[in-house]
C-alpha positions in Angstrom: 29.4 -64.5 15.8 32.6 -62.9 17.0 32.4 -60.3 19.5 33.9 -56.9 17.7 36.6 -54.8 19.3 35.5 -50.6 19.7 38.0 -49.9 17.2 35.9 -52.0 14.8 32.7 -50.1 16.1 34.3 -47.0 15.6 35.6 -47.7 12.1 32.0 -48.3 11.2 30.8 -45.7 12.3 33.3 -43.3 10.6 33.0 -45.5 7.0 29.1 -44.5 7.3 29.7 -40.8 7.7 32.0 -41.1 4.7 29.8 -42.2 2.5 27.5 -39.3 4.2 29.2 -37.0 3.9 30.8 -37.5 0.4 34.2 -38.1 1.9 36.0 -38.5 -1.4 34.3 -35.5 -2.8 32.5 -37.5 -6.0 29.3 -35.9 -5.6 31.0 -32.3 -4.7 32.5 -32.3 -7.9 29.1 -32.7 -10.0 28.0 -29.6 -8.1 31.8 -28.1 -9.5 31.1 -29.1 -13.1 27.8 -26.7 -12.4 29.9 -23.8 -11.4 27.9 -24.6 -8.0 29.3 -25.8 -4.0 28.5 -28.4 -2.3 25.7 -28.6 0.6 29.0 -29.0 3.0 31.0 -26.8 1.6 28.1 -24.0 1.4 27.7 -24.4 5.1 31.3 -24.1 5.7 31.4 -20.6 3.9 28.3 -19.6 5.6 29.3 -20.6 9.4 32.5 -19.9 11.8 34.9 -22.4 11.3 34.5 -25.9 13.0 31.0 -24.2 14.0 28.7 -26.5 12.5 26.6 -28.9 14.5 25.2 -31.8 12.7 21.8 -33.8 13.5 19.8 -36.4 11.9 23.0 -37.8 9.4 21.6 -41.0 9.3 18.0 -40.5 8.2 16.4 -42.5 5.9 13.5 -42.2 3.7 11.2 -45.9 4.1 9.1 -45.3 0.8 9.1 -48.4 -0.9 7.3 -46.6 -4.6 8.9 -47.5 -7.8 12.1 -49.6 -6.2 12.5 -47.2 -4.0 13.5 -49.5 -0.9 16.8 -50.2 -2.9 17.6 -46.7 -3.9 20.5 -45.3 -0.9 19.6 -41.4 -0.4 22.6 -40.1 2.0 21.0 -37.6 4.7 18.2 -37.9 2.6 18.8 -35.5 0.6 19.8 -32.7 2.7 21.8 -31.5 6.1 20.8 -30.0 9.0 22.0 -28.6 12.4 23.6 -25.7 13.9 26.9 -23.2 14.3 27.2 -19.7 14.8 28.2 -16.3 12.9 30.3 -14.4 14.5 29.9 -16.5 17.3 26.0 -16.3 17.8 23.9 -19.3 16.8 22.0 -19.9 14.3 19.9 -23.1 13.1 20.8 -24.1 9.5 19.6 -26.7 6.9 21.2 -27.6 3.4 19.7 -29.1 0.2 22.0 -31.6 -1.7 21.4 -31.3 -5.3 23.8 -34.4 -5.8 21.4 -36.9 -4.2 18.3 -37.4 -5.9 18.1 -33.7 -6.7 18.5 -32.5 -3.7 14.0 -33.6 -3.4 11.7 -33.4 -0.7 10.3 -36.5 0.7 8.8 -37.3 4.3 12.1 -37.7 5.7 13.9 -35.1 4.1 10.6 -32.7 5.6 10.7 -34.1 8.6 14.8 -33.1 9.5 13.7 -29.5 8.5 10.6 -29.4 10.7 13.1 -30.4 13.6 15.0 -28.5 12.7 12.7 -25.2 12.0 11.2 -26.1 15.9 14.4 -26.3 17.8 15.2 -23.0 16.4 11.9 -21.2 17.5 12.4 -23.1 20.8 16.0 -21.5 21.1 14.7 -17.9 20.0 18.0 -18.4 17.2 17.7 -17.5 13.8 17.0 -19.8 10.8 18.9 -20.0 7.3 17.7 -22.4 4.6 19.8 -23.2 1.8 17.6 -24.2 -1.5 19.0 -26.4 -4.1 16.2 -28.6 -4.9 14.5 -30.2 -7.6 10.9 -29.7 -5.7 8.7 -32.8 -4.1 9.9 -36.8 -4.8 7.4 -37.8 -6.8 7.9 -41.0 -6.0 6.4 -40.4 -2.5 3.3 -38.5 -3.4 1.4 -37.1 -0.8 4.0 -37.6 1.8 5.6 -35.4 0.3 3.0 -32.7 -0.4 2.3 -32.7 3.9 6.5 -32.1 4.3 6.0 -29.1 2.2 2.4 -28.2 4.3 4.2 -28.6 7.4 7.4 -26.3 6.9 4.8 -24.1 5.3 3.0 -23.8 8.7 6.3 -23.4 10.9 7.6 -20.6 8.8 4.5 -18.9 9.8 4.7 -19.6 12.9 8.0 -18.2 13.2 7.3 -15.1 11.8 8.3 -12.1 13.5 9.6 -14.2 16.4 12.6 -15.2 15.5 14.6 -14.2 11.4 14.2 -16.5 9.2 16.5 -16.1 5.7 16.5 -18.2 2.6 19.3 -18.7 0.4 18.1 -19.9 -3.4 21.3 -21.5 -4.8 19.9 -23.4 -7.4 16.2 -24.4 -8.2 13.4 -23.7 -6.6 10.4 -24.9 -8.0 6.5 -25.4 -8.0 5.1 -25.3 -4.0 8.8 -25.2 -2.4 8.9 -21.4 -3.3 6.4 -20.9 -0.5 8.6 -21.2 2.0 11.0 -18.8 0.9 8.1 -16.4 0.0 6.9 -16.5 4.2 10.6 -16.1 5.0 12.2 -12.4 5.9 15.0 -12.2 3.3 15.8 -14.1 -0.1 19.2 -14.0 -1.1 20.1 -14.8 -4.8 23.2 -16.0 -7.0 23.2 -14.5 -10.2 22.9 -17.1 -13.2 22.7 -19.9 -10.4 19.5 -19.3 -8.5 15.9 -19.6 -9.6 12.5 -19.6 -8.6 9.5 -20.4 -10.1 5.5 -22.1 -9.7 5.6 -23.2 -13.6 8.6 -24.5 -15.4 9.3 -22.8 -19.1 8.4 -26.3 -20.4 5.1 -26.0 -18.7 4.3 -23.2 -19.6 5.1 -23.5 -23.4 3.0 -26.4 -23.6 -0.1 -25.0 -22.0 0.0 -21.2 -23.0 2.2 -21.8 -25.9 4.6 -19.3 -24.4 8.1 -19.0 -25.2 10.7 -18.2 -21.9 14.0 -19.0 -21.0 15.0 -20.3 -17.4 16.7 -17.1 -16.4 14.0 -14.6 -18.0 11.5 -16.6 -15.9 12.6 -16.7 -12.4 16.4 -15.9 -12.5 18.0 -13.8 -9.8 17.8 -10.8 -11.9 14.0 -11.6 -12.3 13.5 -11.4 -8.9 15.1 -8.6 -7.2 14.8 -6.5 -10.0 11.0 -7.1 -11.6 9.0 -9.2 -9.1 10.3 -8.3 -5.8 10.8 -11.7 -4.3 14.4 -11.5 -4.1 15.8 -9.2 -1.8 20.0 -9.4 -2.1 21.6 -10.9 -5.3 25.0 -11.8 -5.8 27.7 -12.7 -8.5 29.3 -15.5 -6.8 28.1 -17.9 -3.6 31.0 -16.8 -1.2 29.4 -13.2 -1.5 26.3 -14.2 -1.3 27.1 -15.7 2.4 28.9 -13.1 3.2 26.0 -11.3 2.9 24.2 -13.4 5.1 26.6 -13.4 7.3 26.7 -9.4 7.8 23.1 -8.9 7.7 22.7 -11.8 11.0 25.1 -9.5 12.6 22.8 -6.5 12.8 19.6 -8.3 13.9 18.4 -9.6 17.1 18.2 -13.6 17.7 14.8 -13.4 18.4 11.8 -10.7 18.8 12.3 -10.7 22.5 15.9 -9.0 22.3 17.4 -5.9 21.0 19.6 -5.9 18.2 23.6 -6.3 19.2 25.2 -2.9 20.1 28.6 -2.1 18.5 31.3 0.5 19.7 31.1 3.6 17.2 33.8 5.7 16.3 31.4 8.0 14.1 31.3 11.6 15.8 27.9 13.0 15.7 29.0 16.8 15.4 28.2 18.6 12.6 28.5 17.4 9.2 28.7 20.7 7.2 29.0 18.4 4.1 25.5 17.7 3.9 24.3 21.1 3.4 24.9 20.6 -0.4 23.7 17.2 -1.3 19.9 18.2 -1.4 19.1 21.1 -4.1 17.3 24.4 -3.0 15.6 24.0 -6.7 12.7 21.2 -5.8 12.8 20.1 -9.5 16.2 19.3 -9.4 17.0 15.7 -8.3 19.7 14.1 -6.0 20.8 11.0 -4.8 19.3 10.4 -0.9 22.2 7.3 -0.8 24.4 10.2 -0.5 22.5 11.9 2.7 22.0 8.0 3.9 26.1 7.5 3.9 26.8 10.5 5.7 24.7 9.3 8.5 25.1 5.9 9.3 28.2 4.6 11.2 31.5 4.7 8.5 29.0 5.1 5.3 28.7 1.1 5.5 24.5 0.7 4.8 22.8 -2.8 3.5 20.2 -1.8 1.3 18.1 -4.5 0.9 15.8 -5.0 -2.3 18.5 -3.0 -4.3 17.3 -3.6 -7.5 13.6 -3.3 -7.0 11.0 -0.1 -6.9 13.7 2.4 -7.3 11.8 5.4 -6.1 12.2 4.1 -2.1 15.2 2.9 -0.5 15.2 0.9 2.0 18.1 -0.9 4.7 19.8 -1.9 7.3 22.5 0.4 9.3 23.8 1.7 12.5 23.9 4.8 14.1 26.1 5.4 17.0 26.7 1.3 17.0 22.7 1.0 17.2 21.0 -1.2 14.2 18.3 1.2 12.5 16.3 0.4 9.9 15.9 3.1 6.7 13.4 4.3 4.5 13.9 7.3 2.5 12.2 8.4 -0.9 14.5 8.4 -4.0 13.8 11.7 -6.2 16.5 10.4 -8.8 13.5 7.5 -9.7 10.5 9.2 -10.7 11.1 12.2 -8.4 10.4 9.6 -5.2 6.6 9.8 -5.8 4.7 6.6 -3.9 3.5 3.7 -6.2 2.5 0.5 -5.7 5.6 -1.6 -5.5 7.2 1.5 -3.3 4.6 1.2 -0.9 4.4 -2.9 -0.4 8.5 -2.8 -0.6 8.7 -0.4 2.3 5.8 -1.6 4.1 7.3 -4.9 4.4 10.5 -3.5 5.6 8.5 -1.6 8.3 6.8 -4.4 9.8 10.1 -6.7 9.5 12.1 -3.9 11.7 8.9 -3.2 14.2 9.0 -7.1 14.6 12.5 -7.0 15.4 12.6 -3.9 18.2 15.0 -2.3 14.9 13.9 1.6 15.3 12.6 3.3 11.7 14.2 6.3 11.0 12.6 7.8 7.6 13.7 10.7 5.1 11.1 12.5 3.2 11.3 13.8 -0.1 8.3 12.8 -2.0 5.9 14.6 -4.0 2.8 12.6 -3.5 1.6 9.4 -4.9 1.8 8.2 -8.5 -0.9 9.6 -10.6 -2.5 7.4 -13.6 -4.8 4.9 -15.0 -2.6 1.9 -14.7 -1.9 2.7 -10.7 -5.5 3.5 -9.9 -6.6 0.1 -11.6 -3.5 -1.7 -10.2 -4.7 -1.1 -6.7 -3.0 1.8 -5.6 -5.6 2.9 -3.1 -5.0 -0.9 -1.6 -1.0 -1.2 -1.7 -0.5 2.6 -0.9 -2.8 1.8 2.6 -0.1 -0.7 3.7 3.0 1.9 4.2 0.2 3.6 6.4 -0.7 0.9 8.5 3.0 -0.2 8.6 3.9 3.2 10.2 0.9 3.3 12.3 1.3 -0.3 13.7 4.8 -0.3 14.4 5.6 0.6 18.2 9.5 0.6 17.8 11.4 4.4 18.1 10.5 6.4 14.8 12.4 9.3 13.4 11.1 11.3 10.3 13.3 13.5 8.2 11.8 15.9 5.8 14.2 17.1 3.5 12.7 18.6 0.8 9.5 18.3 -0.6 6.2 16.3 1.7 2.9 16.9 0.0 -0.4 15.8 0.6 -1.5 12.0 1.3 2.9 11.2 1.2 3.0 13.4 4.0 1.3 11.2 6.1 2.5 8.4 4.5 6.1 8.7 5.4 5.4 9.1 9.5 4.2 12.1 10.4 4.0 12.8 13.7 -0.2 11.2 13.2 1.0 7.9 12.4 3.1 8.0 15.8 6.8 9.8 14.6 8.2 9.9 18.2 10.5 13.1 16.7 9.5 15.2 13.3 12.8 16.9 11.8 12.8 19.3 8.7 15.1 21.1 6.9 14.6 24.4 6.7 14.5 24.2 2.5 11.7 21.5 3.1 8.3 21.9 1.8 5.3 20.8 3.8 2.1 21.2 2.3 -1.2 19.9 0.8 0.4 19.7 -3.2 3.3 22.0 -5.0 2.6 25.7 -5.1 2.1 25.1 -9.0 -0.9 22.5 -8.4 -2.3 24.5 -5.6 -2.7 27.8 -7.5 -4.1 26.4 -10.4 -7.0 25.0 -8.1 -7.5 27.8 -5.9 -6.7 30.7 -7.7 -8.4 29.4 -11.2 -10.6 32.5 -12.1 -8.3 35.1 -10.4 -5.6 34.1 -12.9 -8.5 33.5 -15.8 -9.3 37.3 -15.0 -6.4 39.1 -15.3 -4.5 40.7 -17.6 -1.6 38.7 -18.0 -2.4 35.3 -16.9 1.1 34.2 -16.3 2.4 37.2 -14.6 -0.5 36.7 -12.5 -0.2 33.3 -12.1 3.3 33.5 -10.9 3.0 36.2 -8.5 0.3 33.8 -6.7 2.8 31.0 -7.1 5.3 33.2 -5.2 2.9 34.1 -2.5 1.6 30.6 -1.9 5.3 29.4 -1.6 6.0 32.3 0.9 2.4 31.5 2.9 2.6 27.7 2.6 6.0 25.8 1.1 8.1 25.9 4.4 8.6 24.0 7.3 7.2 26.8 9.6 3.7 26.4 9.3 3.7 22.8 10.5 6.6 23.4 13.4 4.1 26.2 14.0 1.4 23.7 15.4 3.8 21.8 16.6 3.3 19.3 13.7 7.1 19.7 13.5 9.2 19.5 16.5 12.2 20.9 15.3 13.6 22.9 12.1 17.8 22.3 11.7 20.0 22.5 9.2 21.1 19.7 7.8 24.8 19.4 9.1 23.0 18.7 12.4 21.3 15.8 11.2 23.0 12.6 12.5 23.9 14.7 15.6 20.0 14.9 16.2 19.3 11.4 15.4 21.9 10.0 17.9 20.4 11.9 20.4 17.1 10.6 19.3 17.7 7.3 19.4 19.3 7.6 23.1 16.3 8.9 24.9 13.7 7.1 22.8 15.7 3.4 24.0 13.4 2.8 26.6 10.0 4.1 24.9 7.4 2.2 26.0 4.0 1.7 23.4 1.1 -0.8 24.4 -1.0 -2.0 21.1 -4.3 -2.6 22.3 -5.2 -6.2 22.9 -5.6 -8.4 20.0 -5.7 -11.3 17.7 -3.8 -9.2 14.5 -4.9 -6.2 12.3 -6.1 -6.8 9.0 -3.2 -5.1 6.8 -5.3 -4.6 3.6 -3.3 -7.1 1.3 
């Protein structure tokens, strides 16, 4: 055998990464056909340019099932490695759809796995592009344990470092377990989907009609089950999005989130006065008081589409990340229900895990009265925004800003679930339930007795509001720790958010709470 020269080595070498990598762009363009990008080409929208690291090219799968052994899968199916956003790194991985469906076997698990544990080594974030078909049947079990053991890593990593998952295709049966542990799902409309049970499936054992998209499309999701957070028209704004929300979190759970210079002044803002309505039964749009306070009006609301009566997001204030919750009176008067209350408790808990303060506007009448929330489990799902706020240790600021009644009170920070500072505005209502309720109840057979019950009933409604629908009473206790109008509002926060940067709160010691799921 003739010795070979290192420009024969090399040339080896580079015609197996061709083939790897699709080098004349034959399998790229069965993604095209699809309206859909290419595993490479998704990771080069996603990361700088000439960012991206690549490990474990030349896996391959040793099942020997069903012919397998002479079936070439290149990467097995899917890429993995490393690059950065904006020039901090992140770990990546990349399904290929054009290679047996982009399925999981044993070796396609095992390059995520290493992938998923040199990321929690690093403290650097992890983003998982889905395109997959679900397990390789022809490998069985094997593949059942790859699914178990990214399963247990993303749990693992939870809360130490962000983990974001990108559907761009299917996502079917047990792989949409991963996603579900994940922080963040981002979604491609009329390209991603997710779903346990295929339409097919289901028609043939419950005889049920339903389309792919009704089923588990992006629309599905972030607007009717909540297990999409961000959905897109197209793939290059859908990484964009990525892109911007890595840039306001920390690496990992033992930093603070990056620090930007802000050209925002925090004077008065004498535009806000008018947003919120004196009338309490008139509603607004809190977006608009949310704009006006966060640096250049730029906020990313996640879960857009989903329980409209709480909004929820990602901003900064004076060049600091904050995380916001606010009650929405334009949907259903921003009462509490049970999708508002696991929405925002999720949030909480994913901002306390990453050292993101909380600052949270109030204007909510209570919680959602009715049948179908009582039997739905509202006393259960409306506990988690309570132990959210009570658990989480990071700098909170509460904002009452109209109306804060009864069990919502507490349920949106007050200072008994640990508010570091209680703001109101001085049109803000802080009481038990609405003067109307309240009168009714206690004044019953006073306004049964007289005269002219509504005349009556009014003049108590007047005197209740007087005694009890105001900020004073509270601030009076100190329950309150400051009334301002609301042109000083972001002014207040800033300041806020300075002094409260090295708070200090120990939990006391143990394994977890029990968050009443």
């Amino acid at each position: 055998m003739s010795e070979k020269t290192i420009e024969q080595i090399i040339k080896a070498l580079e015609d197996q990464k061709a083939v790897i990598c699709d080098a004349d762009g034959k399998r790229a363009a069965k993604q095209h056909d699809k309206g859909k990008l290419s595993a490479r080409e998704r990771l080069d929208l996603l990361l700088d340019p000439q960012s991206f690291v690549e490990f474990d090219a030349f896996v391959k799968h040793r099942c020997d099932n069903f012919g397998m052994d002479k079936v070439e899968i290149p990467a097995d199916g899917v890429v993995t490695g490393y690059g950065t956003i904006e020039g901090r790194p992140v770990f990546v991985f990349s399904q290929d759809f054009t290679v047996t469906g982009g399925s999981l076997g044993e070796a396609h698990a095992l390059k995520i796995v290493k992938m998923q544990d040199m990321a929690l080594k690093m403290g650097v974030p992890v983003i998982g592009i889905n395109d997959s078909g679900g397990a390789r049947i022809q490998e069985g079990v094997d593949s059942l344990r790859g699914y178990g053991m990214i399963f247990f890593r993303n749990t693992r990593a939870s809360g130490v470092i962000p983990q974001i998952s990108v559907i761009l295709g299917p996502c079917a049966g047990g792989a949409v377990y991963s996603p579900a542990i994940t922080d963040f799902v981002f979604m491609v409309d009329k390209v991603s989907n997710m779903y346990i049970t295929g339409p097919q499936v289901i028609k043939a054992v419950m005889g049920e009609d339903v389309g792919l998209e009704e089923l588990g499309g992006a629309q599905a999701h972030n607007a009717v089950s909540g297990n999409g957070h961000f959905i897109y028209p197209s793939e290059e704004d859908c990484f964009a999005g990525v892109r911007k929300l890595i840039t306001l979190l920390p690496a990992n759970n033992l930093e603070d989130p990056p620090v930007v210079e802000s050209d925002t002044e925090p004077g008065p803002d004498m535009a806000m006065r008018n947003i919120v309505p004196v009338n309490p039964k008139m509603p607004y749009d809190v977006k608009d008081i949310i704009a006006r306070v966060v640096d250049n009006g730029d906020f990313l609301e996640v879960h857009q589409l989903f329980a409209l009566n709480i909004v929820v997001g990602l901003g900064r204030i004076a060049g600091q990340t904050v995380g916001i919750v606010a009650n929405q009176p334009m949907v259903m008067a921003g009462c509490l229900d049970i999708n508002s209350s696991d929405k925002a408790a999720r949030f909480i808990r994913f901002c306390d895990a990453f050292n993101i303060p909380l600052v949270t506007f109030v204007d909510c009448p209570g919680y959602l009265p009715g049948k179908q929330q009582e039997h739905g489990g509202i006393i259960r799902h409306g506990a988690k925004i309570l132990f959210a706020y009570s658990e989480a240790t990071v700098p909170k600021i509460t904002v009452t800003l109209r109306k804060s009644y009864g069990g919502a009170h507490i349920a949106m920070c007050n200072k008994d679930l640990g508010s570091d500072l209680m703001l109101a505005w001085p049109q803000s209502e802080i009481a038990v339930m609405g003067a109307s309720g309240a009168v009714n109840v206690i004044f019953r057979k006073q306004i049964e007795a007289a005269e002219d019950k509504n005349k009556r009933r009014q003049e108590l409604i007047e005197e209740y509001e007087t005694m009890f629908s105001n900020p004073y009473e509270a601030a009076k206790r100190g329950y309150v720790d400051a009334v301002i109008p609301p042109e000083d509002t972001r002014g207040r926060i800033v300041s806020a958010l300075a002094i409260l940067k090295t708070k200090r709160e120990q939990s006391p010691a143990k394994k977890h709470g029990n968050i009443p799921l």
